[in-house]
Residue frames relative to the residue before (quaternion, step in Angstrom):
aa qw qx qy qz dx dy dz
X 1.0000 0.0000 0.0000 0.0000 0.00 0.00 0.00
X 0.4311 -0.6914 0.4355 0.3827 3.50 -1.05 0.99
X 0.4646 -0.4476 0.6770 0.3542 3.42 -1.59 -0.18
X 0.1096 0.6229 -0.7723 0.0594 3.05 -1.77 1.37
X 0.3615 -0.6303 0.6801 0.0971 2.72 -2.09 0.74
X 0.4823 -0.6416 0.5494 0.2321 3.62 -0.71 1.16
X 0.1791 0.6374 -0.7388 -0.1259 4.01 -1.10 0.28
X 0.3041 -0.6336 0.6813 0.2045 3.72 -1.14 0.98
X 0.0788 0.6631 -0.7441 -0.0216 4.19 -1.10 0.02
X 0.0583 0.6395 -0.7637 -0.0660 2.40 -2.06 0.71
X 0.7466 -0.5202 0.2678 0.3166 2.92 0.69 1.31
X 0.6646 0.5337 -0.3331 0.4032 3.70 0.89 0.45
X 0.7426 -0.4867 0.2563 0.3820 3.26 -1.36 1.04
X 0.4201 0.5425 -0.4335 0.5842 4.11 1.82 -0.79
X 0.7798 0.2534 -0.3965 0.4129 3.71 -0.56 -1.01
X 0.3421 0.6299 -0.6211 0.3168 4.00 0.39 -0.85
X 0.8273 0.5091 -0.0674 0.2277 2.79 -0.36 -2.24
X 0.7088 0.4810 -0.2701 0.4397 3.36 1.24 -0.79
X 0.6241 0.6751 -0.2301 0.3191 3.14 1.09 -1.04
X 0.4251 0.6161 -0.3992 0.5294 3.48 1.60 -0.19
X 0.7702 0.4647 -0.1682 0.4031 3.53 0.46 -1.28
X 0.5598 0.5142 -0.2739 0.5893 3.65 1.68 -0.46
X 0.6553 0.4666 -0.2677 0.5302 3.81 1.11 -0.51
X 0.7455 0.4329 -0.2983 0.4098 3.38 1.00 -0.73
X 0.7590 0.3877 -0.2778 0.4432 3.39 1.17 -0.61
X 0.4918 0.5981 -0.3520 0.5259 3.54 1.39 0.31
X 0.4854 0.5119 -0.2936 0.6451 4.10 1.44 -0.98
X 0.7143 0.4129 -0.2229 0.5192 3.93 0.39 -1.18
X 0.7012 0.2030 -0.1103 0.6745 4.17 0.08 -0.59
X 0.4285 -0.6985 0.5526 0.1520 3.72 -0.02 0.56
X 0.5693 0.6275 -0.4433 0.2926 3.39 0.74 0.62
X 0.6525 -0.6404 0.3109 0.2598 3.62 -1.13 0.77
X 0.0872 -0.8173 0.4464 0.3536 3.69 0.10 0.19
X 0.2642 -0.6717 0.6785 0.1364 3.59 -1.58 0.38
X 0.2558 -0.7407 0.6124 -0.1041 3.11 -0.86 1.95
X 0.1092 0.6953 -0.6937 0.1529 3.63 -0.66 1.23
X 0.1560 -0.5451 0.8220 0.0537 2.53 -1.95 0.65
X 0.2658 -0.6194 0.7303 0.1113 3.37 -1.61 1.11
X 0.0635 -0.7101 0.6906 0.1217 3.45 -0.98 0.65
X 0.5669 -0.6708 0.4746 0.0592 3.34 -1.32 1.06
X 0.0670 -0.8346 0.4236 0.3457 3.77 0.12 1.18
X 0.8108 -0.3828 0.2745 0.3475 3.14 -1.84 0.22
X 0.5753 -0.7030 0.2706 0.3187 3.46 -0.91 1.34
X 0.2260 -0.7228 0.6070 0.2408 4.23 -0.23 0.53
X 0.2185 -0.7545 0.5938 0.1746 3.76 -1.48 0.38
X 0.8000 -0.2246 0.0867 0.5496 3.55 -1.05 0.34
X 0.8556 0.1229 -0.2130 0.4556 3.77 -0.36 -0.84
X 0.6397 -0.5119 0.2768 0.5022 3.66 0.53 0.97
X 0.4727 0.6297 -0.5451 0.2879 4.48 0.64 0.58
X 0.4725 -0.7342 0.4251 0.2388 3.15 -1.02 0.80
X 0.4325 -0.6840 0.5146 0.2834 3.52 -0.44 0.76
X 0.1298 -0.8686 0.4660 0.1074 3.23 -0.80 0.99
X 0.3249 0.7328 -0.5171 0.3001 3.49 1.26 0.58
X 0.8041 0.4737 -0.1926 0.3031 3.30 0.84 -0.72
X 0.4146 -0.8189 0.1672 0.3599 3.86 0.59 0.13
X 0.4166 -0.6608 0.3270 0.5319 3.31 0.14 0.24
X 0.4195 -0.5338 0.5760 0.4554 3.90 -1.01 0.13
X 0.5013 -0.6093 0.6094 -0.0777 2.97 -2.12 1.20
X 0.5441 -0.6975 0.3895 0.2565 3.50 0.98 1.67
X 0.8514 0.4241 -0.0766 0.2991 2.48 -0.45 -2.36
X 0.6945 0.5084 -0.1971 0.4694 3.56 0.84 -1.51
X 0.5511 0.4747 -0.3897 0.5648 3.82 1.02 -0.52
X 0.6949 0.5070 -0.3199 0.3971 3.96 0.25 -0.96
X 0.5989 0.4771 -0.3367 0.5480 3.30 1.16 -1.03
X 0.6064 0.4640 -0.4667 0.4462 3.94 0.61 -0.87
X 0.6298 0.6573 -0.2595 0.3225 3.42 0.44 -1.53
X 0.5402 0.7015 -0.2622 0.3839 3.79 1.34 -1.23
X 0.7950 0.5396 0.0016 0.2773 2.27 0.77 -2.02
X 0.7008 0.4059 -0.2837 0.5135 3.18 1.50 -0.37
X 0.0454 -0.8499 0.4200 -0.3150 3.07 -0.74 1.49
X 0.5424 -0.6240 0.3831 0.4119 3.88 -0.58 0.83
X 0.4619 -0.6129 0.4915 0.4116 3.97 -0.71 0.12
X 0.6152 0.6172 -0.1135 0.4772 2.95 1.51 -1.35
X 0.1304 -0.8600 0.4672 0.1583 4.06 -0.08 0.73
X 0.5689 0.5896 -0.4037 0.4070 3.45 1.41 -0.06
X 0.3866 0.6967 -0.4192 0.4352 3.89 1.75 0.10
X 0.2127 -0.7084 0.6015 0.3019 4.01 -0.54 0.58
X 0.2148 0.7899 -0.5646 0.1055 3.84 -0.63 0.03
X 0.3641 -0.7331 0.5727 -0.0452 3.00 -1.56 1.38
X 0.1246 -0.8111 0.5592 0.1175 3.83 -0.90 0.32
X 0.1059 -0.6632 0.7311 -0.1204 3.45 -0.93 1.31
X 0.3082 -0.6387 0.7023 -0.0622 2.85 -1.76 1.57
X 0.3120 0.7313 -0.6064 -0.0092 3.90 -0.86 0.23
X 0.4111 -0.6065 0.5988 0.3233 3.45 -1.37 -0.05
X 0.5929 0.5849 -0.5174 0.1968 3.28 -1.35 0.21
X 0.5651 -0.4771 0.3779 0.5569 4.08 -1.23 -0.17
X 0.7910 -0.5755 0.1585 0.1342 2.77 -1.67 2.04
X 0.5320 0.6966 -0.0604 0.4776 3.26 1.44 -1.85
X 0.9225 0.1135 -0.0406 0.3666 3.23 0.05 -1.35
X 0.4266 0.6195 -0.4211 0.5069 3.00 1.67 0.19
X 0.6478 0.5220 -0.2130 0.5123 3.83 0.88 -1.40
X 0.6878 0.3267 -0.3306 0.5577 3.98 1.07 -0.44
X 0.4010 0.6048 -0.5425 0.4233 3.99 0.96 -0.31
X 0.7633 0.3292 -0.2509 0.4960 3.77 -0.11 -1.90
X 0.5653 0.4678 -0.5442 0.4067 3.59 0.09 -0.77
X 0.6900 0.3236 -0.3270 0.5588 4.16 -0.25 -0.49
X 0.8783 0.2114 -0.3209 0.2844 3.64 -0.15 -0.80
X 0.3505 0.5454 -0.5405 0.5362 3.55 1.50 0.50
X 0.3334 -0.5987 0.6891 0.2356 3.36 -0.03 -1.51
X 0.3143 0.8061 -0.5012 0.0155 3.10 1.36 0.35
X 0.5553 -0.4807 0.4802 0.4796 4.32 -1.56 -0.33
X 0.7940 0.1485 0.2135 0.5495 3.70 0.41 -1.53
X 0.0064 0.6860 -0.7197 -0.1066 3.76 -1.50 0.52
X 0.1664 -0.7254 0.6571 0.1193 3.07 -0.93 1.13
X 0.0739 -0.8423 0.5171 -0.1330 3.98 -1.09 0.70
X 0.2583 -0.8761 0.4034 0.0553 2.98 -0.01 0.86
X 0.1737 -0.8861 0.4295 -0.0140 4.05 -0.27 0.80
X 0.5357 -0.6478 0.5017 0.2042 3.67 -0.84 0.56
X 0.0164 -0.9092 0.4024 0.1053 3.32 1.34 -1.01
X 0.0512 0.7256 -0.6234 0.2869 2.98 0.75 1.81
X 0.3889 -0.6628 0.6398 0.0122 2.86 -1.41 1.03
X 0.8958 0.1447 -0.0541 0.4167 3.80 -1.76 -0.12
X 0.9037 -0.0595 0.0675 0.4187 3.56 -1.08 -0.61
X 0.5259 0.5586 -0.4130 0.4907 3.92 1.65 -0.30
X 0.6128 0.6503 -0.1895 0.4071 3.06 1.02 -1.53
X 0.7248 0.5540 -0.1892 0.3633 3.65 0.72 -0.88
X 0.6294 0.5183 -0.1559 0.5575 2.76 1.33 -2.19
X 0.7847 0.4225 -0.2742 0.3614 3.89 0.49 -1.20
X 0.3001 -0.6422 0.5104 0.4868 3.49 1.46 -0.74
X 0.4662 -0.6743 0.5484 0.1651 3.53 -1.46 -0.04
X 0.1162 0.9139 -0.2940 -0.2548 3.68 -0.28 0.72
X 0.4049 0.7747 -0.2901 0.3896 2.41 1.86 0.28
X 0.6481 0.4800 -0.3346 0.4875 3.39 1.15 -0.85
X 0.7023 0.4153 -0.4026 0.4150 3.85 0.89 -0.54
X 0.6670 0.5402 -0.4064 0.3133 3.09 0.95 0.24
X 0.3754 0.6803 -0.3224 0.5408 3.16 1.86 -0.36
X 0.7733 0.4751 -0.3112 0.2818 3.21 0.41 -1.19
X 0.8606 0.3165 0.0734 0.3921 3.33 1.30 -1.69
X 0.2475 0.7568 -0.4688 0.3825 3.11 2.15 0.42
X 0.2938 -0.6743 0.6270 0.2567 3.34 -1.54 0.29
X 0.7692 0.4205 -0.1283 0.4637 3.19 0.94 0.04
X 0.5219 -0.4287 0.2650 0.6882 4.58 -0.57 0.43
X 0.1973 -0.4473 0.8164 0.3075 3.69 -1.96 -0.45
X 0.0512 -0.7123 0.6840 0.1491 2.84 -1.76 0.20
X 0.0179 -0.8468 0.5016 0.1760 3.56 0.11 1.26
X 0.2078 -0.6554 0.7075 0.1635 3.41 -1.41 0.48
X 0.1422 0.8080 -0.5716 -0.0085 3.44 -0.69 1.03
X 0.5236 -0.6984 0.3777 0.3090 3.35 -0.85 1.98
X 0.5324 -0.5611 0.6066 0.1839 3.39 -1.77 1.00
X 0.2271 -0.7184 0.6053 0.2569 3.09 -0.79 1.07
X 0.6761 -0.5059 0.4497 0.2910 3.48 -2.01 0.23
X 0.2192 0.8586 -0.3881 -0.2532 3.48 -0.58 0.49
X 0.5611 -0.7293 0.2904 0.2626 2.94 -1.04 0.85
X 0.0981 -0.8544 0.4264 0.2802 3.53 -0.60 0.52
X 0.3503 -0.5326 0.6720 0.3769 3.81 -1.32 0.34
X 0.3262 -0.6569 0.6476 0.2067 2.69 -2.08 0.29
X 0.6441 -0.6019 0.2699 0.3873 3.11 -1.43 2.13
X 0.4232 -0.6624 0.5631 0.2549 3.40 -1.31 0.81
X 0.6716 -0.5278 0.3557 0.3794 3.40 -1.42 1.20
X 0.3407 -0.6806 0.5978 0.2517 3.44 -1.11 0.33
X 0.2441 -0.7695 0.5672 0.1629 3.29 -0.49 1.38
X 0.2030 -0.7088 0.6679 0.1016 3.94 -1.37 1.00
X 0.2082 -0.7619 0.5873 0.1769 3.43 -1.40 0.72
């Protein structure tokens, strides 16, 4: 059986970044990566109506996003899977029923009250993987000021 490496995406500038590191250790361990995206279904309100502020997702236009992610590197073997369901447990489902070696994931690494309010998937996936994680969590930019003048009396 081949060796695979799970990549989760959502399509953010965190996964971008990770996905280098899923290509490199998959080229290195000869194993194939699987690229998924979990799309999230559409929020329901109190008596089971769909809220309609929000649009439905656009299949077709997610797959095309989904395509698009890809090794730089073309000698990487790699597959794409679409599914619906909550992000976390969708990304720990395949991990067991692939059998996968390693997930690599990429994170925002909010912290304190973002963290809370947004939920964390990375950490539930840490928690409930059957298998290493490997989080990659994007460096933020910092900006610098410039040293204020020193003021002499």
């Amino acid at each position: 059986m081949a060796k695979t490496i799970l990549f989760p995406t959502d399509f953010s500038t965190a996964s971008d970044a990770a996905l280098e590191h899923a290509a490199t250790l998959a080229k290195s361990s000869g194993a194939k990566l699987l690229i998924v995206h979990v799309e999230e279904p559409p929020l329901a309100y109190g008596g089971g109506e769909l809220y309609y502020g929000i649009p439905e997702p656009d299949s077709n236009r997610i797959l095309k996003m989904l395509e698009d992610v890809k090794p730089k590197d073309a000698s990487v073997p790699f597959t794409h899977r679409l599914t619906m369901g909550d992000p976390a447990g969708e990304i720990v489902r395949i991990a067991g029923d692939e059998a996968v070696e390693m997930i690599v994931l990429g994170t925002h690494g909010r912290t304190g009250v973002t963290r809370i309010l947004m939920g964390s998937v990375a950490e539930a996936v840490v928690r409930r993987a059957p298998c290493p994680v490997l989080v990659y969590r994007e460096t933020a930019v910092k900006l610098t000021r410039p040293k204020a003048a020193a003021t002499g009396g």
